[in-house]
N, C-alpha and C positions, 0 to 999 in steps of 0.2 A: 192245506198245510196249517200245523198248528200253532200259533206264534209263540215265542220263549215268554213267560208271566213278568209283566213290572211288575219292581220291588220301588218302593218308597224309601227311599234311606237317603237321610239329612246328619250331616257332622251334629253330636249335642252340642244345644245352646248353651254357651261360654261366660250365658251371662253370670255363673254361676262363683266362675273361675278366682273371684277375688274373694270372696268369702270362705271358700276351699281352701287356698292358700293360708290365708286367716287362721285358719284352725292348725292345719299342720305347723305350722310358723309356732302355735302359738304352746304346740305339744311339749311339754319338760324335757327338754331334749338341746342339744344346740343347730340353729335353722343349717337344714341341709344334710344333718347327718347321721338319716337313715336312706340317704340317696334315692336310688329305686325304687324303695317300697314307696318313698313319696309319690313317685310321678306315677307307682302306679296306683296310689291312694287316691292323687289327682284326676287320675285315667277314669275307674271305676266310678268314682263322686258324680262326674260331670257324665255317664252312660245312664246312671240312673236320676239324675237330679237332685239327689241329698246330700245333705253333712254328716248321712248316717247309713254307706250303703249296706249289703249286706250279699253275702250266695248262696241262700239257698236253691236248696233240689238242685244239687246240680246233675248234670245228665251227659252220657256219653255215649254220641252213636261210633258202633261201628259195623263200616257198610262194606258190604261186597261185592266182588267183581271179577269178571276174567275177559282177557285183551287176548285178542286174535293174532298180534305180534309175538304171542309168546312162541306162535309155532316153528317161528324162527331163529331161535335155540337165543335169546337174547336174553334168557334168564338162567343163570346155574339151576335152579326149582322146577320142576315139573308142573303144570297146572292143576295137578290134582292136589295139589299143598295148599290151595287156596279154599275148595271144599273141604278137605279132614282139618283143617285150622278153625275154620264156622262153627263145624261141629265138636272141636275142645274147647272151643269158647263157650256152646250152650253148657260143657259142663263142668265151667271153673276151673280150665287149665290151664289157663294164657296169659302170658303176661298185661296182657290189659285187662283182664278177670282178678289179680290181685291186685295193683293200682287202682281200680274202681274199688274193690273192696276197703283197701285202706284208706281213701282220701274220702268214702261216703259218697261214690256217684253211681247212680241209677244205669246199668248197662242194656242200650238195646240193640240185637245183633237184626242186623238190616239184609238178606239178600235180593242188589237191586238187579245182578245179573251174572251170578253164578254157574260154572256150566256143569251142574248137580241138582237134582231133582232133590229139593228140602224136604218133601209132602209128608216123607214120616219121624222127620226128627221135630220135636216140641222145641220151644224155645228160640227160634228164628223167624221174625217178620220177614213174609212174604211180599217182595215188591219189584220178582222178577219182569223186567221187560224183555231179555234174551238169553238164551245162554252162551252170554261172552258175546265181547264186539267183532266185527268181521275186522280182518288183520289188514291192516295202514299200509302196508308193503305195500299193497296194491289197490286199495279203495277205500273209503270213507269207513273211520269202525264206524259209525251211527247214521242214521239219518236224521234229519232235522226233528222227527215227530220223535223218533226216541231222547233225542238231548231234551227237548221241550217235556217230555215224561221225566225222564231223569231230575231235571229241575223243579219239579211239581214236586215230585214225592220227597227232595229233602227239606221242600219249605212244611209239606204235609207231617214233615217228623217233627220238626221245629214247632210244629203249630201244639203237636201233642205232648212236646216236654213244657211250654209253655201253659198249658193248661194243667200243668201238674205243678208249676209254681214257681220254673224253672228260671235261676237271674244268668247263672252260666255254663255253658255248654261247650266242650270235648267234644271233636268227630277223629275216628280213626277209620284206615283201609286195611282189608284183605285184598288181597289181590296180584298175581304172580305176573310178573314183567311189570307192572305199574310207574317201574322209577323212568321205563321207555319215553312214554308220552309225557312224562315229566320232566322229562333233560328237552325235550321238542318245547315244551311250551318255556319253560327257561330261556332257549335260542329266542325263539320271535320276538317273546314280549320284553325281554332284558337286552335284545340283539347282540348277545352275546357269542360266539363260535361256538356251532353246534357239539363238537369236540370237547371243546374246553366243560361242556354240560354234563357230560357221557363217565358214569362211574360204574363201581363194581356192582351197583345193586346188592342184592344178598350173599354176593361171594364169588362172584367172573375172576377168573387168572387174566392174565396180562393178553395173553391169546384171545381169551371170553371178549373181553373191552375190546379188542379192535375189532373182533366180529360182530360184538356190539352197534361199535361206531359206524362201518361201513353199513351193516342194515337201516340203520335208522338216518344217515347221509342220504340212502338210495329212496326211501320214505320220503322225505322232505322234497328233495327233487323232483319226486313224482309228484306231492300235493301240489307244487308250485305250479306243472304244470294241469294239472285237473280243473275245469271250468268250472267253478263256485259263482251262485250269486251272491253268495250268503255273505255278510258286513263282515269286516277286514280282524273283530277282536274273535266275532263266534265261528270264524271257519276255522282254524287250530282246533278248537275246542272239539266241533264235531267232527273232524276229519280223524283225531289222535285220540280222543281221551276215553277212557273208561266210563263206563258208565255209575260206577262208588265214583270217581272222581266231579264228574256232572251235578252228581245227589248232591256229594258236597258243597257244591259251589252253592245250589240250591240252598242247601243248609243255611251256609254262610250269610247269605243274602238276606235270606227272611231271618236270620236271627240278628242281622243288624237293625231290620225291619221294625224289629219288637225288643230294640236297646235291650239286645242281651252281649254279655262278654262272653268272646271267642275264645277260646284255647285254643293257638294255632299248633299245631306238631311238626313232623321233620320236613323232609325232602319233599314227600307227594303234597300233604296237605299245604306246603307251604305254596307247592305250585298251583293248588286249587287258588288258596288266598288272591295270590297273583292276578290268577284268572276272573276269580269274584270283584279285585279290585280295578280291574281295564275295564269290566263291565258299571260298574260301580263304586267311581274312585273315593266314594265318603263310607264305602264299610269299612276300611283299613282301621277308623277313628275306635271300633269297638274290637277291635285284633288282640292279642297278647301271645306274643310269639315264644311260647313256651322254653324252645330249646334249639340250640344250631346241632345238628348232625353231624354222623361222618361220612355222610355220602359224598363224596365228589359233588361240589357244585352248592351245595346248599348258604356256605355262609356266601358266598357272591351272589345268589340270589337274594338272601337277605338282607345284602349289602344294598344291591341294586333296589328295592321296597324299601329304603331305611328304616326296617325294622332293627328293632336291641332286644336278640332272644335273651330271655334268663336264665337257662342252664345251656352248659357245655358238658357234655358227660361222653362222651364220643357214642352216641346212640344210635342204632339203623336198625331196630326192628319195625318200627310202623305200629300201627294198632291204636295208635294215639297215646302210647303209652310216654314219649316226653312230656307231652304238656300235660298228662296226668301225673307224670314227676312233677312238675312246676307250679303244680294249685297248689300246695304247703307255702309258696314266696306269695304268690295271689293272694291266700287267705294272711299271712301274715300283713298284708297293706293295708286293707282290711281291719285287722283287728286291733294296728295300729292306732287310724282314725277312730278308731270306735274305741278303744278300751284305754289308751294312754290318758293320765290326767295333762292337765295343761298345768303352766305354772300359778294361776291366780289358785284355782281350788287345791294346790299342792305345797301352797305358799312357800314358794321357789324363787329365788327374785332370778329372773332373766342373765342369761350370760351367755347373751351374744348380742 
């Protein structure tokens, strides 16, 4: 058996924290009142350790997947939207193809488990381990060796935007059923009523959502009773999630590993975050929760993390396409500390 990889991840040292303050305090401004952008000019300061941070290369995976509970009609989409979606993204058609384009991020489309043979289309890394998890209804989608792969290969994407210069990094998911295992891992880790988790996804009528509910109720029941060795935060993980969702956390993990900031996105990725942070309660420190959705469930999950997304736009495509909405507020924090004068070289006298 292969073990899941330690990540190293320490909250940044704070010793920073009064000298940060110092500066924004000291911005031509009156203290306090560019709100947000402060805290999160405070945020980013103390991730990278300067009075001068900065984001370059930034980079944005997005990773794919197909879940075996789709087969039981839990998604209005058919699983084949998750392959001809891969393939409009290699060629600039998708809504996370212009977001990347506009805001200046590097797009790399990831297939970690796709149930689509890539091998002739260009422009999609190869890093299938299956095609598609085996369905929850009735069995673990992964097994240990595949989440343990899963894991590997988004700290291995992280490792190569970092070597490209990379300060922050965007993940987004393809993947049809996705918001499933997402309303499951909501329930445990937030203990929340499985119910109260369970939304429209891409578009379920009223009908959809209770046959929703009921499938993924009789899932749950069943894990509970299935004999797991496996520790109490990564059995949900392997038994429900996706494989893009695994990569993710991966992701997540080694890029708090290597003090980079996160662009968290909506509903899925928010549940990855979730998951990244049970396993690792000091990566949240380098999060930035891009955006609250309108999936059923997402701001109570956000509530439950006390995360403060920065846009409300009522979003639910995926793709990572909110918090590539939300780098504009990021880079304004940013250019804040860095470009505003203070009142001595502005010769301003203070008025506050």
């Amino acid at each position: 058996m292969v073990e899941m990889r330690n990540f190293k991840i320490e909250k940044p040292n704070d010793g920073m924290r009064s000298a940060i303050q110092d500066k924004i305090d000291n911005l031509n401004k009156p203290k306090g009142s560019l709100g947000v952008l402060e805290e999160l000019a405070m945020q980013v300061c103390l991730i990278q350790q300067t009075l001068t941070p900065s984001l370059t290369n930034p980079c944005h995976l997005l990773l794919g997947g197909d879940h075996g509970i789709e087969r039981e009609g839990v998604s209005v989409s058919p699983r084949e939207v998750t392959w001809q979606q891969m393939i409009n993204f290699t060629r600039g058609g998708g809504g996370v193809n212009m977001f990347c384009r506009q805001h200046g991020f590097k797009l790399s489309i990831v297939d970690v488990g796709v149930d689509y043979n890539f091998s002739q289309v260009p422009g999609i890394i190869d890093c299938k381990i299956a095609r598609g998890t085996k369905n929850f209804l009735y069995e673990p989608a992964m097994s240990e060796e595949e989440f343990d792969k899963a894991i590997e290969i988004g700290a291995l994407l992280v490792d190569d935007c970092v070597s490209e210069g990379c300060k922050v990094l965007c993940i987004g998911e393809m993947g049809i059923a996705n918001t499933s295992p997402s309303s499951i891992w909501m329930s445990i880790f937030c203990d929340i009523p499985l119910d109260e988790c369970i939304g429209a996804g891409a578009g379920l009528d009223s009908p959809g959502i209770r046959h929703k509910r009921e499938i993924l109720r009789q899932a749950v029941n069943n894990y509970k009773s299935f004999f797991s060795p496996l520790t109490s935060h990564l059995s949900p993980l392997i038994y429900f999630g996706g494989f893009e969702m695994s990569a993710a956390i991966g992701a997540m993990l080694r890029a708090a590993e290597q003090n980079l900031i996160i662009l968290v996105d909506g509903f899925i990725m928010t549940a990855c975050a979730l998951a990244a942070c049970k396993l690792y309660p000091e990566a949240k420190s380098y999060m930035v929760f891009g955006h609250c959705g309108d999936e059923s469930g997402h701001r109570r999950m956000l509530d439950a993390m006390d995360a403060k997304p920065l846009l409300s736009l009522g979003l639910r495509l995926g793709e990572g396409t909110g918090a590539l909405c939300a780098f504009p507020v990021l880079d304004s924090a940013v250019r804040m500390i860095n470009e505003m004068n203070n009142f001595d070289n502005g010769n301003i006298t203070k008025y506050f």
